[in-house]
C-alpha positions as CSV (number, residue, x, y, z in Angstrom):
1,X,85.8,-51.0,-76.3
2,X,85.8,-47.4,-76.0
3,X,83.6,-47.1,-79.0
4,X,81.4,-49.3,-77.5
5,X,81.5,-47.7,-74.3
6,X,80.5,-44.2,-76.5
7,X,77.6,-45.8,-78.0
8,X,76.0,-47.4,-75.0
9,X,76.4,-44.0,-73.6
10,X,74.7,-42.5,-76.5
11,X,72.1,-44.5,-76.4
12,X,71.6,-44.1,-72.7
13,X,71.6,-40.6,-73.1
14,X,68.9,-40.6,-76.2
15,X,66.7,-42.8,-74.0
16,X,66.3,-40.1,-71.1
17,X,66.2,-37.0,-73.9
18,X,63.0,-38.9,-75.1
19,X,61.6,-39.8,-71.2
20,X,61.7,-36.2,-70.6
21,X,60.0,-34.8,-73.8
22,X,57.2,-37.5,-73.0
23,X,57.1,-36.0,-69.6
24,X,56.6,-32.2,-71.1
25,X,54.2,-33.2,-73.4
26,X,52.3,-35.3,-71.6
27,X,52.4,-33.0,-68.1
28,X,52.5,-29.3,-70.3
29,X,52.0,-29.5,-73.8
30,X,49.0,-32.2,-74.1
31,X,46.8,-30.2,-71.5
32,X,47.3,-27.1,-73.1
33,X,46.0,-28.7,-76.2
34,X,43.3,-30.5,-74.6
35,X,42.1,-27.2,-73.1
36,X,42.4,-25.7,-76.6
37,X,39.6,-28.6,-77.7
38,X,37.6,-28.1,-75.1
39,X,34.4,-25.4,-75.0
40,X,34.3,-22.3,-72.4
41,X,33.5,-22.8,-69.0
42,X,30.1,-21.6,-67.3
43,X,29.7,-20.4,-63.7
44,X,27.3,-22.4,-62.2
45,X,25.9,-21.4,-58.7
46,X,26.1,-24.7,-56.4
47,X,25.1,-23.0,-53.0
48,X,23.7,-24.8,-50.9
49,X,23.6,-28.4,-53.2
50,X,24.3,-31.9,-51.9
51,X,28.0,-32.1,-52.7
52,X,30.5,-34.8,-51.7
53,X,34.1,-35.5,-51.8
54,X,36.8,-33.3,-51.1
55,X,35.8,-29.6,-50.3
56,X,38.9,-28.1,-51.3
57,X,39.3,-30.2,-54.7
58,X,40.0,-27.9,-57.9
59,X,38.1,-30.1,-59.5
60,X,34.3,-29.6,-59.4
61,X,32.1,-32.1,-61.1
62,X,28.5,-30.8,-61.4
63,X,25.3,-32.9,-62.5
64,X,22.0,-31.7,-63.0
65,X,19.4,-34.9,-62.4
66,X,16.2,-36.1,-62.0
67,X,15.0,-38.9,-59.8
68,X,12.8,-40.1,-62.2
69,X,14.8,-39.9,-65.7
70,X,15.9,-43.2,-66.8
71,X,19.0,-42.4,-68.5
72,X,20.0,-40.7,-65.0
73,X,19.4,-43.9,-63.4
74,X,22.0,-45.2,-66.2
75,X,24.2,-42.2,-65.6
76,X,24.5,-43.8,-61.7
77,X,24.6,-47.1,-62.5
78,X,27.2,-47.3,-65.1
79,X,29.1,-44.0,-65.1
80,X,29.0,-43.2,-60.9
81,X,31.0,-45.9,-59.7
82,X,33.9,-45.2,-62.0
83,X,34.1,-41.6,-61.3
84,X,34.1,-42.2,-57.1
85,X,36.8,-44.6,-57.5
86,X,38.6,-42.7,-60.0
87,X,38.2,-38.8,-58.9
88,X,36.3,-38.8,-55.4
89,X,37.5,-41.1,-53.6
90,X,41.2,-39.9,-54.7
91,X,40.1,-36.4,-53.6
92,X,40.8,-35.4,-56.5
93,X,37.1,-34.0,-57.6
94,X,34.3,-32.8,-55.3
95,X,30.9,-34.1,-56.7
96,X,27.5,-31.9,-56.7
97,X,24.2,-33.1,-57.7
98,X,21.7,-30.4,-58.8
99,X,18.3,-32.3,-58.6
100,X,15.5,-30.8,-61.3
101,X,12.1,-32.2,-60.4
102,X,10.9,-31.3,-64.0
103,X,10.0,-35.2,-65.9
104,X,6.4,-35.7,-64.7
105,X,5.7,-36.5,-61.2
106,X,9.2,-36.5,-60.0
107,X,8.5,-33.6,-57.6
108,X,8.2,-35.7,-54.4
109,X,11.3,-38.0,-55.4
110,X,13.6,-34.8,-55.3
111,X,11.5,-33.6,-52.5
112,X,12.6,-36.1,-50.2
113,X,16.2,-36.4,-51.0
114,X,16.2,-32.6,-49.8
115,X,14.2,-33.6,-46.9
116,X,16.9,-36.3,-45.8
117,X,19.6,-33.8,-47.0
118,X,17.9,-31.4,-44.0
119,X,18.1,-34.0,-41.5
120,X,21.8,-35.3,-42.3
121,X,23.4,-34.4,-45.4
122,X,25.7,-37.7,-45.4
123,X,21.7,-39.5,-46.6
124,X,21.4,-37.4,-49.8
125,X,23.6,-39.7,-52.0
126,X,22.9,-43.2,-50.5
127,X,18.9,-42.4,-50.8
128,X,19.5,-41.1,-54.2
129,X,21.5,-43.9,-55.5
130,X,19.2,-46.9,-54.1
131,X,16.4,-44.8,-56.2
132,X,18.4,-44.7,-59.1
133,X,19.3,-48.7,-58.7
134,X,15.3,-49.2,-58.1
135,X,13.6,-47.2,-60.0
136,X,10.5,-48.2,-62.2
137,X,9.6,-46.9,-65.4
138,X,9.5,-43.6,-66.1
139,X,5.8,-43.4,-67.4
140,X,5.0,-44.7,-64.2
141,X,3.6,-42.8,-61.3
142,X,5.8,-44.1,-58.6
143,X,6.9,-41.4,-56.8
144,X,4.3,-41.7,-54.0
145,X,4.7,-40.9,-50.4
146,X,4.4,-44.6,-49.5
147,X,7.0,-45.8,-52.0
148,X,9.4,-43.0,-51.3
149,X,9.1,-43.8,-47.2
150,X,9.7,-47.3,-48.4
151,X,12.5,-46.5,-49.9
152,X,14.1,-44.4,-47.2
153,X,13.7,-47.2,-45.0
154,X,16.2,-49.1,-46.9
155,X,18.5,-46.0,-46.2
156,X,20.6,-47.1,-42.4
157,X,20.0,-43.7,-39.8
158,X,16.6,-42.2,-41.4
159,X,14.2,-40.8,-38.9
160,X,11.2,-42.2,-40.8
161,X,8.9,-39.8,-38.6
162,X,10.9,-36.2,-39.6
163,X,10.7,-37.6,-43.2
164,X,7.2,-38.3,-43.1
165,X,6.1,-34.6,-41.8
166,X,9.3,-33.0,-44.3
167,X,7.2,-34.7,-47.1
168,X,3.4,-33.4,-46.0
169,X,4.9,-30.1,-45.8
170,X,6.8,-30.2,-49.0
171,X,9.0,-26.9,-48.2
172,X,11.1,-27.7,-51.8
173,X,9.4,-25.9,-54.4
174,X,11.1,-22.7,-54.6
175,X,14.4,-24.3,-54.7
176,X,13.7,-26.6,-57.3
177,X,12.4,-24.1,-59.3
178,X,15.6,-22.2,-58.6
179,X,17.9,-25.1,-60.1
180,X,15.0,-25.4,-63.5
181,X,15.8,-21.7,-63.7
182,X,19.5,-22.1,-63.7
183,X,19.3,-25.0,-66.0
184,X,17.8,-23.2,-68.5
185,X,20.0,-20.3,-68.3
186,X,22.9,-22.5,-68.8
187,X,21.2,-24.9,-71.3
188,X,20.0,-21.7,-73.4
189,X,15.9,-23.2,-72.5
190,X,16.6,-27.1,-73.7
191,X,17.0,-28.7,-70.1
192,X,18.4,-32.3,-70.2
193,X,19.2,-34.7,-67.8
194,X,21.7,-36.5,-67.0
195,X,23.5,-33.3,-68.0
196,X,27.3,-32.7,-66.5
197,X,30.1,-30.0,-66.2
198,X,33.0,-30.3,-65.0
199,X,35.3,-26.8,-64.0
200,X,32.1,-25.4,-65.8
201,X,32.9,-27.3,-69.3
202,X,29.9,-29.6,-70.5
203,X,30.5,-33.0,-70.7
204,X,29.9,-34.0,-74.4
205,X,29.8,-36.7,-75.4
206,X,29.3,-38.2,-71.7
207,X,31.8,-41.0,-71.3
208,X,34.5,-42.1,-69.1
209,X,36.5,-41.2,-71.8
210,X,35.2,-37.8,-72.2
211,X,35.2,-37.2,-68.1
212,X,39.3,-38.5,-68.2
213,X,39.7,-35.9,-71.3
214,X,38.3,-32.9,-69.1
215,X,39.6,-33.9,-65.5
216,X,43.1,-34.6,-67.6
217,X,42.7,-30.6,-68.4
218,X,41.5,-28.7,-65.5
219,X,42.9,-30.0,-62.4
């Protein structure tokens, strides 16, 4: 019996010796590794961008979009909802959008998600995700005043009158050419869209797997 009793004890003790290495490796070791994988960060200026989530998250997740580029629309539709469950909704990540008005015609498209960013920052993301889940072709000139209103009109708590005047004015250019400029900078002149970094560490390939990978390391 005693024997038995040793052995049982044995094994009890071998099970926990092997919880707690999974515990180090998988909280210390495996993020170290990870991070040794992983390219450098970039600083990337986010001043003054439509950001939401937790302010005070370490984890910063940074895309650089365009209204009109399809595979940004695919970005949003596909990859979007996963991350807000996963990371910004758990305030675990804050989440900026840098919007580039640089595909053809996409000017007024980032123009008014600025202007209803002026007039209540919480109608940046809704506006720019029912754009994303309507959008027509690229090659397509879309991006009219009319269609945009219509669009905001879809958007609950838009004052459809401030809008209209914020788009005849068109007070964005200088800011947009600001976020081109700092796209190129950090994309060494080949600016691409959807393009994400997250702590300043591209995203590449962009999957949910690839997003888990570099979350998993920085926070």
């Amino acid at each position: 019996m005693s024997e038995q009793n040793n052995s049982v004890k044995k094994i009890i003790i071998g099970v926990i010796a092997v919880i707690i290495i999974a515990i180090i490796v998988f909280y210390f070791i495996k993020p170290i590794i990870i991070q040794d994988e992983l390219p450098k960060p970039i600083v990337i200026d986010t001043q003054h961008q439509p950001t939401m989530g937790n302010p005070a998250a370490k984890v910063q997740i940074v895309a650089f979009e365009d209204l009109k580029c399809i595979n940004c629309a695919r970005f949003n539709i596909n990859m979007m909802p996963y991350i807000k469950k996963h990371y910004i909704d758990t305030q675990i990540a804050k989440y900026t959008m840098i919007n580039l008005a640089f595909v053809e015609g996409s000017m007024p498209a980032a123009t008014a998600a600025h202007c209803l960013y002026s007039q209540n920052k919480a109608l940046f993301f809704p506006f720019v995700e029912y754009i994303f889940a309507h959008q027509p072709p690229e090659n397509q000139d879309w991006a009219t005043i009319p269609t945009l209103m219509n669009f905001a009109s879809q958007i609950p708590g838009v004052n459809m009158d401030q809008l209209a005047k914020c788009l005849l004015e068109n007070p964005y250019d200088q800011l947009f050419q600001n976020n081109l400029n700092q796209a190129k900078t950090i994309m060494k002149g080949s600016v691409s869209t959807p393009t994400v970094y997250i702590n300043g560490i591209l995203v590449n390939p962009l999957t949910k797997n690839q997003i888990d990978k570099v979350i998993e390391a920085v926070k």
